[in-house]
N, C-alpha and C positions, 0 to 999 in steps of 0.2 A: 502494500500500500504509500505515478506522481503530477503534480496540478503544473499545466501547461499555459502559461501566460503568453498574450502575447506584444510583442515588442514595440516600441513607438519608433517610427519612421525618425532618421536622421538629417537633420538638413546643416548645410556649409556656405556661405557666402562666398561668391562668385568675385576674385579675386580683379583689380581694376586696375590697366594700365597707370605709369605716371602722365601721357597726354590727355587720358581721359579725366583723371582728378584733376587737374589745373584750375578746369573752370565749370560752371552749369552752363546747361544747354538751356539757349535762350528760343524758346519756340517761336516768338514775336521775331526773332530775327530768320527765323529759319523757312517763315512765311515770306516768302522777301514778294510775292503776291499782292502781299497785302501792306504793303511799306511805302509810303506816301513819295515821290522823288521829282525833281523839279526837273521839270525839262530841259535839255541841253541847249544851251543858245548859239548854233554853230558860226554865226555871223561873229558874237563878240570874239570868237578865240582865232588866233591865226594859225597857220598851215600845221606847223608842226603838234600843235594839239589836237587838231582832226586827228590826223595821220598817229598818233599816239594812242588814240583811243579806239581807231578803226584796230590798229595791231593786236591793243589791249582788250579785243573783244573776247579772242576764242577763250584766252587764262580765264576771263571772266564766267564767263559760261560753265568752263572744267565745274569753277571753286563752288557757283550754285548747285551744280549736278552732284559735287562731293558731300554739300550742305544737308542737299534733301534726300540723301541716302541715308547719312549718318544719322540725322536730328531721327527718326523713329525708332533706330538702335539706341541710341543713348535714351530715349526715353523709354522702349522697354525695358532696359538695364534697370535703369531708375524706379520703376512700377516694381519689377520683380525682388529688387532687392528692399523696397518698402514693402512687400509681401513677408519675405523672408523675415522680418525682421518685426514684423507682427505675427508670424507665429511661435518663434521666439520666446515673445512676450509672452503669448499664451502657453507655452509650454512651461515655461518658470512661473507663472502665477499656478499652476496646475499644478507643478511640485510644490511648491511652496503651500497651498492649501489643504494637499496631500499630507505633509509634512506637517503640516500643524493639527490639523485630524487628528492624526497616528500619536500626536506628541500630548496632546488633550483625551484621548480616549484611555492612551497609558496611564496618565495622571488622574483623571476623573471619574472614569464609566471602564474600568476594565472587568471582563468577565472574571466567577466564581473566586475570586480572590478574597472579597471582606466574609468571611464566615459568620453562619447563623451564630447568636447567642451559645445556644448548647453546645456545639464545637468548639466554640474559646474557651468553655467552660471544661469542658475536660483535656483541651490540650493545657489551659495551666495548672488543673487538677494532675498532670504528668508533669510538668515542668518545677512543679514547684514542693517537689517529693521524691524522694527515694523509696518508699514504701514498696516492696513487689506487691502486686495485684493494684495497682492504684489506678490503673488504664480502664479498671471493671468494677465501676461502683457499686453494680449490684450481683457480684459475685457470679456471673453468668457461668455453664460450664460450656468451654469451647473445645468441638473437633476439628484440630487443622490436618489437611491432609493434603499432598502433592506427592505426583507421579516425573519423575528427572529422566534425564539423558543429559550425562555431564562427562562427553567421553575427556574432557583436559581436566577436570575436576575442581573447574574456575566456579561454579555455581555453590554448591554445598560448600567448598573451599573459600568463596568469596561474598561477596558482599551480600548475597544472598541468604547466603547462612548466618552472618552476623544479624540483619533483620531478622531473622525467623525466630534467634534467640533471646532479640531484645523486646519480640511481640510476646513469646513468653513468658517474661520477666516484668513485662509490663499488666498481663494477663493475669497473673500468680501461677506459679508451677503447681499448684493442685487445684487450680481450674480447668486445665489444658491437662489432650490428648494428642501427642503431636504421631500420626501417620505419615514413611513416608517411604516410595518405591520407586526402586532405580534397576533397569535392568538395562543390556549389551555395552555397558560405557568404558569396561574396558578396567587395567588395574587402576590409571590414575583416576577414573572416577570412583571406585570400590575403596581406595586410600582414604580420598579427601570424604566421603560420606561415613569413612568409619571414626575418622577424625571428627567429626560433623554429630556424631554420635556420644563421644565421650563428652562431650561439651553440655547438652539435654539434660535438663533437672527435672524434667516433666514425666510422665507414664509418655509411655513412645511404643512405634514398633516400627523398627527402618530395617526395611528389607534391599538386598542388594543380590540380585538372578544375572548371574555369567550371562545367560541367554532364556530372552522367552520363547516355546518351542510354539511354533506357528501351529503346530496340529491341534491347541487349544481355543485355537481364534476360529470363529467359523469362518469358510471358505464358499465363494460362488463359482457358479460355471459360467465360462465365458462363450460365449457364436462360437468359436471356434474346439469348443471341447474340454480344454486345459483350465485348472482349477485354480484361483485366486484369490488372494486376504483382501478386502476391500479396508483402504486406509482407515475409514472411520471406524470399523470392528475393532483396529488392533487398539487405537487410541482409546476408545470405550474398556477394552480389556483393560488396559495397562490403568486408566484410570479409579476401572472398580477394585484392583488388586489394592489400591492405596486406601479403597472403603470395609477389608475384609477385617480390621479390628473392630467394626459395629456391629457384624455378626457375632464374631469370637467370640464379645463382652455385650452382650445384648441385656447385662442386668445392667449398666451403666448408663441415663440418658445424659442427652447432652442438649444446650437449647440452642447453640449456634455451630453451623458447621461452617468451617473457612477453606476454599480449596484454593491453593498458589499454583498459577504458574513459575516460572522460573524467571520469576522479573526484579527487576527493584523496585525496593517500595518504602515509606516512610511508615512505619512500625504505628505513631501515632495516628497518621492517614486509616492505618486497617484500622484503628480501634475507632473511627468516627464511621466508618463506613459499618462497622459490628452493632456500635452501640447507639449510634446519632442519627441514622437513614429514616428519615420518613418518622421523625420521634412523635407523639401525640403530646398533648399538654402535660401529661404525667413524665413524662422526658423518655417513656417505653418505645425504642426504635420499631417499628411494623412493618413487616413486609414477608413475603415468600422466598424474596432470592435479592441481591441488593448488587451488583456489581460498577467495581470502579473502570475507569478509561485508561486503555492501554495504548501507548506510545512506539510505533520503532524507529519515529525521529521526530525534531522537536515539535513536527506541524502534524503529521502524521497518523491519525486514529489507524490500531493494525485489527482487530478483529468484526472484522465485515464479515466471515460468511458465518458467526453465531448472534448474529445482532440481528433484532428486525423490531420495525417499530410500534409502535402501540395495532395496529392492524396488520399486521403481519406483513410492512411491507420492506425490501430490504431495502440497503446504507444507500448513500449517493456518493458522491466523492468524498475519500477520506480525510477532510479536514473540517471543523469548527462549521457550521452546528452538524454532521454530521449525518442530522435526518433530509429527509426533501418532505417537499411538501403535499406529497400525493396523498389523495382521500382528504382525510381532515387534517393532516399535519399535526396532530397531536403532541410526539415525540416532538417534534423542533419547536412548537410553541412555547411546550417547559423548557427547553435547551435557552430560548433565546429569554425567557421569563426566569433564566438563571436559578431553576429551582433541583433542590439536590437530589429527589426523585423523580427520576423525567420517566414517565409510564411507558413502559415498555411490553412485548410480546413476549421476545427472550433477550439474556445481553451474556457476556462472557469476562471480557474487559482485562483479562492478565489474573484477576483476583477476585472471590466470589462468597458473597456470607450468605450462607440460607437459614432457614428454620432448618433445626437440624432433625422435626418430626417427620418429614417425607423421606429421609435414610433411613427411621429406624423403624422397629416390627410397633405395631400400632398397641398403644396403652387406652385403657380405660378415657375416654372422652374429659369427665372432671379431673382425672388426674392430668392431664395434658392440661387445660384451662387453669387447676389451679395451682400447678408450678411457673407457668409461665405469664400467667395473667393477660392473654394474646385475645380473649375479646372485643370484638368492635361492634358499634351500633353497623357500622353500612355494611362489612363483610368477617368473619371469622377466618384467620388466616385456615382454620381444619374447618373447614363446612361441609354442610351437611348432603352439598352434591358430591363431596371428595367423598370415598366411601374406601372403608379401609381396607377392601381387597386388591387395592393400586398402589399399598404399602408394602416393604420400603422402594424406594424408587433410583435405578441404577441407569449407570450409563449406555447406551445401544448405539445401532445402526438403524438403516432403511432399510427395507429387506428386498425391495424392489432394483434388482440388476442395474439400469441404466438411471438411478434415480439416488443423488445425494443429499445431507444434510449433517451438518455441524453435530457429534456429537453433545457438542457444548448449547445446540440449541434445543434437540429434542427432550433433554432432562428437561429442558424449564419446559417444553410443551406437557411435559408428565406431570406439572403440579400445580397450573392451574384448571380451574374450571373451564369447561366444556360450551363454547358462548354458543348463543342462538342466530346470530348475526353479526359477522365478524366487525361489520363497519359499523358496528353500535357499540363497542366496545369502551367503557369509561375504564376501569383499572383490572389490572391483572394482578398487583399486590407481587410485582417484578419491576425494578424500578434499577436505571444507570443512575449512578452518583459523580457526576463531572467535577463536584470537590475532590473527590479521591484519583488521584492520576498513577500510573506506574507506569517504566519504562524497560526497555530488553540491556538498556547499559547506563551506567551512572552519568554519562555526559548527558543523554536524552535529558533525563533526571529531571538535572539540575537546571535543564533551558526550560521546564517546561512552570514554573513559576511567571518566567517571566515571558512565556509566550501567551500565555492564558490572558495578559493586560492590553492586547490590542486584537486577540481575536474575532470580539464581536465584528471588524471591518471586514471581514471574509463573508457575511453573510450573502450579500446580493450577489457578491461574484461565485461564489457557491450555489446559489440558486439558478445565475445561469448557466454556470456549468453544469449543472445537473441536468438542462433543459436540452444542450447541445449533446451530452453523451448518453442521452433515452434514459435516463437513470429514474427512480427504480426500476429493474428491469422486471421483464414480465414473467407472472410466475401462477401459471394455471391451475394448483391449488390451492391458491391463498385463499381463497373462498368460502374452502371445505369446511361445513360444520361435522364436527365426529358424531358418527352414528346415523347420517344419512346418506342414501345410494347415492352416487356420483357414476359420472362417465369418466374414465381416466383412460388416457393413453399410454400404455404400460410394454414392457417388454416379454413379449411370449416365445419361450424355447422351443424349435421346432426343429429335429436331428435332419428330417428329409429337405428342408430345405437349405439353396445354395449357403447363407448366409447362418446358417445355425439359429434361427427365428427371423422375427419382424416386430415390429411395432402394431401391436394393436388396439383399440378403442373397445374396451370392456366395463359391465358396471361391477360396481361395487362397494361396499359399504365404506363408506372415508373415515380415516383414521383421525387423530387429533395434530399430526404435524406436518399436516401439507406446506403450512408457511414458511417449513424450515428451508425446503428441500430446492433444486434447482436441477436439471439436466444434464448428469453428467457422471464418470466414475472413476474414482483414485484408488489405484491398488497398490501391494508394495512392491517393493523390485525383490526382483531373485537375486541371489548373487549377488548382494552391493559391493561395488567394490570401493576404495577407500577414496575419499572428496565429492562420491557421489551423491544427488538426493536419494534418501530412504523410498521415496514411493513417486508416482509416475502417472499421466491420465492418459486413459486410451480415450480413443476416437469413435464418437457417438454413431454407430452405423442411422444409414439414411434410412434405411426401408423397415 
């Protein structure tokens, strides 16, 4: 996830002889037409003055015939370079207005920068104590859990691990359950996670597999016969491998689950994102799944194919506000209304809090209600359409061949409610937090404080860029309510024919995450060899 501008025309003034600057050209003289001149009285002059001025006729003739050539050059000369030199102008007031925009929007109106009350209120609640646990005022118990691939062993080793220890520490080591799984990265990743281990004060369980054997991951058949991991299986494995201590210890609940990517992050930032998101007047953060915005450079939003916006429609160009405006715009309205749960379908973002009751095996209804006090007048985060035989809820794939979707976005279609009308959708109780930023390296980071103070200016040209590159694109099950017969154009395997099947138009009952999914399929590579990517897309047959 880059934005193509484009350039302002150059202009140079048209360099000018020294006989041409001596003098202006005088057009009254250059009419010589229209120049009043007194007749010659050939009686007063005597012979040698005829005779002088009879010779001096032709020079005379030349020097008018040179006059009335030149006098239209020099005054196009003169027009075009008064041209030039008023655009100019209008290019330096246009910087200059530009420039001052940018330097008052920094200073005055900059985006998600001045934080809600509750937010200040527990960063100095952390700043102004050493106390472990003091990031969790109400003693919450957190499951964090992340799946690695750290074949240099910079991630666990670095600056990544040092957050994860200070969220910890911030958390209280007997509120937290840190899971974490790392498989093929080789000794130097297996080193630095064991390292990465002794350091954990917390209950933990960090596993580290030489190799995960692909005969675990289910596999498709391809047109052509030959059997393949679809990318999104293996990532769904590898991710529920990092959720198998909730089964293990399933007399343990927990109220928040945190899953990390492998990003930086400001340890503070998770605990506003855990405890601050969507808070109600009792200061109780609400919501189903809460995720922050991830960065892979300073301007840069990276997770577009698990994002989709409050109607299930996907990203526009990756930069500030992020959504477009199709259907109602809902999503980019909170973006640009700077509010820290912008309502969403699904989100991903690098870093993820959810209620951590849609992981675990379903409890007595009052005992959930009253450990967690998670009642609302307009929705119950566990309601009473969610029914507990959709507990606990794991990570998957699509199962449909030619037909992909974000791991990262189909969990969030597993936990909410089941709408009637997609484009009537007010909240999904899944909400982005643009306060909370993370990045893939500490330079991103640190730019991204100070790019968040002039992004609001990206709006309109974001908007028309979205207009010129068809964005959101089109996505023919966005529509799908679960549980009613649909016409899908689906992929049917057929051994006698040339192509190993076709495409065909069948009904059938629609699942609940058409919104995620889009035309297409990643599988992994055989044989990787060493600098290559792990997984690879084949080519959507036509027929």
């Amino acid at each position: 996830m880059s934005v193509r501008l484009l350039h302002p025309d150059e202009y140079e003034l048209v360099t000018r002889s020294s006989l041409e600057s001596q003098e202006s050209f005088n057009l009254d003289e250059a009419d010589f037409e229209s120049q009043t001149h007194n007749k010659p009285n050939f009686l007063r002059r005597g012979p040698s003055s005829l005779l002088s001025r009879f010779l001096s006729l032709p020079f005379a003739g030349y020097r008018l015939l040179k006059g009335s050539s030149v006098a239209p050059l020099r005054s196009r000369r003169k027009r075009a370079s008064c041209h030039r030199r008023r655009i100019c102008f209008c290019l330096h007031v246009s910087v200059g207005v530009i420039v001052a925009i940018t330097v008052l929007t920094f200073l005055f109106w900059p985006s998600y920068t001045r934080l809600p009350p509750h937010y200040e209120a527990l960063r100095r609640s952390v700043l102004q104590s050493k106390e472990p646990g003091r990031g969790n005022p109400r003693n919450e118990k957190v499951f964090i859990a992340a799946s690695l691939y750290d074949r240099g062993g910079d991630i666990a080793g670095g600056q990544w691990g040092r957050d994860v220890l200070e969220l910890i520490e911030l958390l209280g080591e007997e509120n937290v359950f840190l899971s974490v799984y790392e498989n093929d990265s080789g000794t130097k990743g297996e080193s630095a996670l064991r390292e990465f281990e002794q350091q954990v004060k917390c209950n933990k369980s960090v596993v580290f597999e030489e190799h995960l054997d692909l005969a675990d991951v289910p596999a498709v058949s391809l047109p052509d016969g030959s059997k393949r991991v679809k990318r999104i299986a293996y990532l769904a494995e590898v991710r529920n491998r990092a959720l198998r201590p909730l089964d293990e210890h399933s007399d343990i609940r927990y109220d928040k689950l945190l899953y990390l990517n492998d990003v930086v992050f400001d340890p503070i930032e998770a605990l506003q994102l855990l405890f601050s998101t969507n808070a109600s007047e009792d200061g109780v953060a609400r919501y189903r799944a809460a995720c922050s915005v991830d960065f892979i450079n300073a301007f840069k939003f990276y997770d577009t194919f698990a994002t989709r916006d409050l109607q299930g429609y996907s990203m526009g160009v990756p930069f500030y506000p992020w959504f477009t405006t199709a259907g109602n715009g809902e999503s980019r309205k909170d973006v640009l209304d700077g509010k820290d749960a912008v309502r969403v379908r699904s989100c991903w973002g690098g870093m993820v809090a959810f209620d951590a009751t849609y992981f675990q095996s379903p409890e007595r209804p009052s005992t959930i209600h009253g450990r967690q006090e998670i009642t609302t007048e307009k929705s119950d985060l566990i309601t009473s359409r969610y029914t507990e035989n959709r507990l606990p809820v794991r990570f998957r794939a699509e199962r449909d061949l030619f037909w992909d979707a974000s791991e990262c976005c189909l969990i969030h279609a597993d936990i909410q409610d089941s709408p009637s009308n997609v484009d009537e959708i007010s909240d999904t109780g899944i909400y982005m937090n643009p306060f909370v930023r993370v990045a893939y390296d500490g330079s991103t980071l640190s730019w991204l404080w100070t790019t968040r103070r002039f992004e609001k200016l990206y709006s309109p040209i974001h908007n028309i860029v979205n207009h010129l590159a068809g964005l959101p694109r089109y996505n023919p099950r966005r529509e799908e309510v679960p549980g009613q017969e649909v016409e899908e154009k689906v992929w049917v395997p057929d051994g006698e024919k040339s192509g190993g099947g076709s495409f065909l138009t069948i009904k059938r009952v629609a699942g609940n995450s058409g919104f995620c999914g889009r035309r297409g399929l990643e599988v992994l590579v055989k044989d990787r060899k060493p600098g290559q990517k792990g997984w690879e897309s084949l080519p959507v047959p036509t027929s």
